[in-house]
N, C-alpha and C positions, 0 to 999 in steps of 0.2 A: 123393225130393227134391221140395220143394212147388216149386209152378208159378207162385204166384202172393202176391198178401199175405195172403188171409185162409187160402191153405193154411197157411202160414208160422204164422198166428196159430193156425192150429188147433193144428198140430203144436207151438207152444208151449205150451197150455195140457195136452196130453198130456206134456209132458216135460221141465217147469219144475223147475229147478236145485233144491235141497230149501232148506228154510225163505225159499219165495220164494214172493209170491201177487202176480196179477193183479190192478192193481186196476181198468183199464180199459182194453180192446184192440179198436182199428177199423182204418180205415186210413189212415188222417191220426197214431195218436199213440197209445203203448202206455204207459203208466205201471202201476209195477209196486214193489214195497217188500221188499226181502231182509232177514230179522230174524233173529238169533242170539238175542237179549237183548232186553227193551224198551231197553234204552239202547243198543245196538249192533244199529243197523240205518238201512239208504240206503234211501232213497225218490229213483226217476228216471225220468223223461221221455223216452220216445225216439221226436222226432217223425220221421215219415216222409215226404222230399221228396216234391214230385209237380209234374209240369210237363205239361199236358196238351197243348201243340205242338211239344215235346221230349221224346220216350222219354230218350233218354240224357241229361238232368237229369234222370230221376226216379228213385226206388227200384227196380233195385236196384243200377241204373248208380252211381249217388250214398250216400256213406253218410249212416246217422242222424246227427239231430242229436242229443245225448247234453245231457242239464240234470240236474241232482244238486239235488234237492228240500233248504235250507240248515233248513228248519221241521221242528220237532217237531209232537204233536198239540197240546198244550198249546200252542203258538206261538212257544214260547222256541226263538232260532237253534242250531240241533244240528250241523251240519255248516261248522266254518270256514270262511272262502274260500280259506284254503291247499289245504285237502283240495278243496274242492270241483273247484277247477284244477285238480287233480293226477289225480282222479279221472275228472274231464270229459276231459281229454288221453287217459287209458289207455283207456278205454272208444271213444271215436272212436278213437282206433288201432288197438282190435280189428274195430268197424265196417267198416274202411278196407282191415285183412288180408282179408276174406270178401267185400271186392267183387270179383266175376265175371261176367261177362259173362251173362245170363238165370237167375244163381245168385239162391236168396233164400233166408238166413240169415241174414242180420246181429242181429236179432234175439236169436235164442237162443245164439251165441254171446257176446254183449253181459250179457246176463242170466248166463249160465255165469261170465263172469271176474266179474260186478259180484258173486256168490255166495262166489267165490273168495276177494277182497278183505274181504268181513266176516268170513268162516269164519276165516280164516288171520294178518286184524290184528287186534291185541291192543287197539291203541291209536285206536283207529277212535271208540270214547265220550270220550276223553281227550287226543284231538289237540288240541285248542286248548290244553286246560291244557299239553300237552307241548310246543307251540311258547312259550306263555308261561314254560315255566320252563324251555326254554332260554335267553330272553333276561333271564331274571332272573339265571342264572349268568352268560351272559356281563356283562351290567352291574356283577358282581358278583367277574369273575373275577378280579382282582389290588386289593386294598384295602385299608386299616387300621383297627382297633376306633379305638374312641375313646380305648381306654388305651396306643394305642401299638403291639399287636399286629398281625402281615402275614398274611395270609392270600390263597391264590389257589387259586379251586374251577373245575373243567371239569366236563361232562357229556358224555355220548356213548351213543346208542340202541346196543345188543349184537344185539339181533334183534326186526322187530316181529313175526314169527311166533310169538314166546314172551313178545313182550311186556315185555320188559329194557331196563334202561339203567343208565349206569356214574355215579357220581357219588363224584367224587376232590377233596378238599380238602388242601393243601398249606400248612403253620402255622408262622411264622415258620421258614424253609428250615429244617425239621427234623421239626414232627410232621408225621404224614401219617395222615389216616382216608377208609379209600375203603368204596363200599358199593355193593352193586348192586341196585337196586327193580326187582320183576318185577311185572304191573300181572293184577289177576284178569281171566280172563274174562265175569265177573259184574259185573265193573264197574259203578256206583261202590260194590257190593256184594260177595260172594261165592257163586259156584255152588253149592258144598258149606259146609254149616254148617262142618265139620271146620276149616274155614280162616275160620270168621269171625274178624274183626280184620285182617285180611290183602288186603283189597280193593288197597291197595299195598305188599305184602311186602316187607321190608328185611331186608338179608343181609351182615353185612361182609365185605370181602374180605379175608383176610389180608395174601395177597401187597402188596395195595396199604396195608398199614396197620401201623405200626409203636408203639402203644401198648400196654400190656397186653392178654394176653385177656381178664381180667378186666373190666377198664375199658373195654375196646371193645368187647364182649356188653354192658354194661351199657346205654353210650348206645345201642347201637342198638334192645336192647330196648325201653328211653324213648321211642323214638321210633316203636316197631310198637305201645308203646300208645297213643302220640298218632294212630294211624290208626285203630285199634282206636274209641275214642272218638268220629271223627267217622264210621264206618263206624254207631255204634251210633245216629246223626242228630246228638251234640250238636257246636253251631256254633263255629267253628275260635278264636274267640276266646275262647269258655269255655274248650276243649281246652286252648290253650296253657294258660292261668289254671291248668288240673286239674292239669296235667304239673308245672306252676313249683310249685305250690304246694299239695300232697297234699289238705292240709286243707280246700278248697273243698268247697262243696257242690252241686257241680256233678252229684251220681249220687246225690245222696236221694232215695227213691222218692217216689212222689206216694202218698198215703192215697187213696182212694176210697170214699165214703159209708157201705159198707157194710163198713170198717174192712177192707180187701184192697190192700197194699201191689204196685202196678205198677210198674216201670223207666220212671223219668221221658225217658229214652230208649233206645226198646225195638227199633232198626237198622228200622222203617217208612217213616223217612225218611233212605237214607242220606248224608252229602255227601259230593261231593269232596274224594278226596283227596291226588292226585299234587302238585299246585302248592303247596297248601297242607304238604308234608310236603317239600319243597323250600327253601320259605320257612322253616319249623323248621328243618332240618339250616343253612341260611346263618346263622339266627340264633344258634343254640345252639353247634356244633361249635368256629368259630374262637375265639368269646367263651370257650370253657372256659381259655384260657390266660391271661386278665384276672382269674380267679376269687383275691378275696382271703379268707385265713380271717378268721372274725368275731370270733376268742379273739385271736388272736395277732396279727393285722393283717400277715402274712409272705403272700407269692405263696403260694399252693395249689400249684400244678403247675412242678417243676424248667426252667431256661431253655433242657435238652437233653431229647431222649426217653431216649436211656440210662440217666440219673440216676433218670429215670423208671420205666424198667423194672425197675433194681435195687431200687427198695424193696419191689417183689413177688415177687421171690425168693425162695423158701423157706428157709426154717433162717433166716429175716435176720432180723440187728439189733435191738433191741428199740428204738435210735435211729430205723433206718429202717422199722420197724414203724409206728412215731408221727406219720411226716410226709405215709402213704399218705393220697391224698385219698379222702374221702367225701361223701358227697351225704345229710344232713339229709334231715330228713321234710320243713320248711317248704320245701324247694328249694335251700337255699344250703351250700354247700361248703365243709368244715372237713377240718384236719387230722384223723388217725383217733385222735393222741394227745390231743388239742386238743378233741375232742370227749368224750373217755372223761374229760376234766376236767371238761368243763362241768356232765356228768350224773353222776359217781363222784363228783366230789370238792366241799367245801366252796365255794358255798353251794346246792349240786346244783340247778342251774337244771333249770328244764322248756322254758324257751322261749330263740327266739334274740334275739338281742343285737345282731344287724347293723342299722343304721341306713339300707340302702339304697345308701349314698353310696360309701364303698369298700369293701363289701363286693360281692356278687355282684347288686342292687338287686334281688334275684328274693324276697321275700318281706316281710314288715311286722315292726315291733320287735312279740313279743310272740305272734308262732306258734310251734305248739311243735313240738319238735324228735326226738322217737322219736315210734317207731312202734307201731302197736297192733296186735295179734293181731286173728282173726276175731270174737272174743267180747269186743272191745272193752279187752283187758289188757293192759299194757305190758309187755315183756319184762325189761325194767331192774328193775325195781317201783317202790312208791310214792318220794314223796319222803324220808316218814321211815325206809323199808325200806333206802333205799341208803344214810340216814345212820348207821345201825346197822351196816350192812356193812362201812362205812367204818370205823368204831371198830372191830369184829372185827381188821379189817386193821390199824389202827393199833397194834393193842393186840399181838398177833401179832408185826408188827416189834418192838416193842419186847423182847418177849419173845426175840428172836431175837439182838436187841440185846445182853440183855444177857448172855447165851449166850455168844455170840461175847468178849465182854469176860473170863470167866470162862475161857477156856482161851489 
């Protein structure tokens, strides 16, 4: 047991908590920087009283004073003032357990829990955004679109040892999409390539979600590629734009002089992306029930989930085949039958028709609307190919027609 402070400081530099390094230790003031990650890691201060005509004011009668370093090296504030509190409070209470009477440790067991705290929270790079977008839900928790739809979203952290949080949106008292974001340790990146795009992983919950699987994989996938994108550096307001609107040119490579195409963004720089991906699920999720088709001008999505559910039913209807909604390449959402018009049938549009106003406002008159293979080909074919198809067919019925007439 050290005797004294500089024993104390010896025996800490023998026996410093792992991914912890001294950066200055006397006896007046030990500062020191516990690092997981560059983005995940405290920097703290722990000065040591001294009262030179009072033993018992000074160390190690008295504990440290504990300061939680709020600067990054670049200068930009890394540690909120909530954390900082919070952090300052627990660490002087470890202080505070280890005073004894000629004991001196405060120190390293100070160091021990401040190690603990990075190793074990997840959210330690991402607390501010995580305080921010709790108060984004609550501001947000009971509301109405502007077309008339109710919407009430909660959050709630599940564990920050793993890093989870619950986020339940509640849509005109009926649908329901809940999901749970588990935050990397890599943060605002990921540890393992295996898992890039996933620096904030989205996972729907069933039990909390009662629209299609279908249709509830789908947005949430939409949305692990809106993380994906700013994970890979591009800035949250292109993201949205990439997400809304496929056909951006938001991921054309950059040419380079010597004719060698690079990723115009290549995850070097990655952002933030738990708040930002909060701020999408508020904007995107309740608004899906405002979504009008662009052919037919009729609601998209039925005014109950069950009506909903049945037209994904297998063996169903060729009516209710027709009315399942789909999501366009330009962004905007048509019936499945509604759409199989636009592009099958006469005058076999290539682009959309929505005007912004009451349709879905999520893309321009005049983006097109399928999709392309890796090599650039459309799955439908050309324009002339499906008018040709179309005659096949017509010609076909007819023939069937008059068949049917004949017996």
């Amino acid at each position: 047991m050290a005797s004294s402070i500089q024993e104390e400081i010896e025996y800490v530099r023998k026996n410093l908590p792992p991914q912890t390094k001294l950066i200055t230790a006397n006896s007046n003031f030990v500062t020191a920087v516990c690092e997981k990650t560059p983005s995940r890691s405290i920097k703290v201060t722990l000065t040591i009283p001294s009262n030179t005509t009072d033993s018992s004011s000074s160390y190690p009668y008295k504990p440290l004073i504990v300061s939680i370093d709020t600067q990054q090296k670049n200068g930009k504030t890394k540690i909120p003032p909530g954390l900082k509190k919070k952090l300052e409070n627990q660490l002087s209470k470890v202080a505070e357990d280890e005073i004894s009477p000629g004991k001196f440790g405060q120190i390293h067991a100070v160091l021990v829990r401040l190690h603990l705290f990075v190793d074990t929270n997840r959210f330690v790079p991402c607390w501010k955004e995580l305080k921010q977008s709790m108060d984004l839900i609550s501001s947000s928790s009971s509301t109405t679109t502007k077309k008339g739809s109710s919407r009430k979203c909660t959050m709630s952290v599940l564990s920050e040892t793993k890093g989870t949080m619950k986020v339940q949106f509640d849509m005109n008292n009926d649908y329901k999409y809940a999901c749970k974001i588990t935050i990397d340790e890599g943060y605002p990146t990921t540890l393992s390539i295996h898992d890039w795009g996933k620096s904030s992983f989205i996972q729907t919950i069933p039990s909390g979600t009662n629209m299609p699987d279908e249709l509830s994989t789908y947005l949430t996938n939409q949305a692990q590629q809106f993380v994906r994108l700013l994970q890979d550096g591009m800035p949250e307001k292109e993201a949205k734009s990439y997400i809304a609107q496929t056909n951006t040119d938001g991921g054309v490579p950059i040419i380079t002089e010597d004719g060698h195409q690079v990723p115009k963004y290549d995850g070097s720089n990655s952002q933030l992306s738990l708040l930002p991906l909060i701020q999408y699920l508020i904007d995107t999720k309740p608004s899906l029930l405002d979504q009008i088709c662009p052919q037919c001008e009729a609601s998209i999505f039925p005014s109950d989930s069950q009506t909903l559910k049945s037209l994904y039913i297998k063996k169903k209807k060729k009516i209710k085949q027709k009315l399942c909604p789909i999501q366009s390449y330009c962004g905007c959402w048509y019936h499945y039958g509604c759409l199989h018009q636009v592009l099958l049938e006469p005058p076999f549009g290539d682009t959309c028709s929505n005007d912004g106003n009451d349709g879905c406002g999520g893309c321009q008159v005049g983006h097109r609307i399928f999709f392309l293979d890796d090599d650039g080909n459309s799955n439908i074919g050309t324009r002339d190919e499906r008018e040709i198809m179309w005659q096949m067919e017509q010609r076909q019925q007819r023939e069937l027609d008059d068949m049917a007439m004949m017996f």
